[in-house]
N, C-alpha and C positions, 0 to 999 in steps of 0.2 A: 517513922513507924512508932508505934505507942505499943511499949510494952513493960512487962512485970517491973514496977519501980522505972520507965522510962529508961531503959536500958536496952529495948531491942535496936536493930538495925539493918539496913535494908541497903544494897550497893551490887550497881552492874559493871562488872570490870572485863575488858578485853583479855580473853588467855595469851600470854605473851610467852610462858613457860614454854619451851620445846618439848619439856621431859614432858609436860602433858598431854602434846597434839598424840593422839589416835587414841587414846588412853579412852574408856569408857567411864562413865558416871560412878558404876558399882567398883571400879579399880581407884577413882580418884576421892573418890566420897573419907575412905580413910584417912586420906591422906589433910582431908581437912580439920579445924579444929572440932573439937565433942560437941559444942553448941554452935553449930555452925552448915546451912547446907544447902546445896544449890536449887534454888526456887525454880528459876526458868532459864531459857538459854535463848537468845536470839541471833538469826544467822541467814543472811541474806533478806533482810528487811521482815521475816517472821520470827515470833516469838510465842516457844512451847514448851509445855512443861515436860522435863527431862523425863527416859524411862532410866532403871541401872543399866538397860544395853546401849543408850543413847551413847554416841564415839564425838568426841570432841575434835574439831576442826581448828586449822588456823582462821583468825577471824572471828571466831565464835566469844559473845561475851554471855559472860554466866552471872546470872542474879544471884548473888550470894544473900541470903535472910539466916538471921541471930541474935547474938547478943553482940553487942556492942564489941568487945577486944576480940571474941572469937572471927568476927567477921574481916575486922583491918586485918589477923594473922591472914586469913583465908585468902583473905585482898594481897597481899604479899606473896601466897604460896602461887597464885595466880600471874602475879608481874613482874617473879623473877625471870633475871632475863640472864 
């Protein structure tokens, strides 16, 4: 991704976290970094843009878009296992 000073970034990671499965977009959104936030979700071979009531499933990867350290933390808070 090309952004302000080549600094954005763009990564779809599998939710691996337990504390997240059922957890809805508008409950985990905080939980992510300030420049950092989930674009799209893909889950069972489709892929759509999240609403806040959208509920996270096992299996489900989420496209994280940001800036560059926000996104790896986000990618972290996503693959703790």
């Amino acid at each position: 991704m090309t952004g302000v000073h080549g600094a954005g970034d763009v990564q779809e990671i599998e939710v691996k976290n337990e504390a997240l499965i059922g957890k809805t977009i508008e409950e985990v959104g905080p939980m992510l970094p300030h420049d950092c936030l989930v674009a799209l979700i893909s889950r069972n071979g489709e892929t759509m843009v999240p609403t806040a009531e959208y509920t996270i499933e096992r299996g489900d990867k989420l496209t994280l878009l940001g800036q560059h350290d926000p996104v790896r933390e986000g990618m972290e808070l996503l693959e703790k296992q």
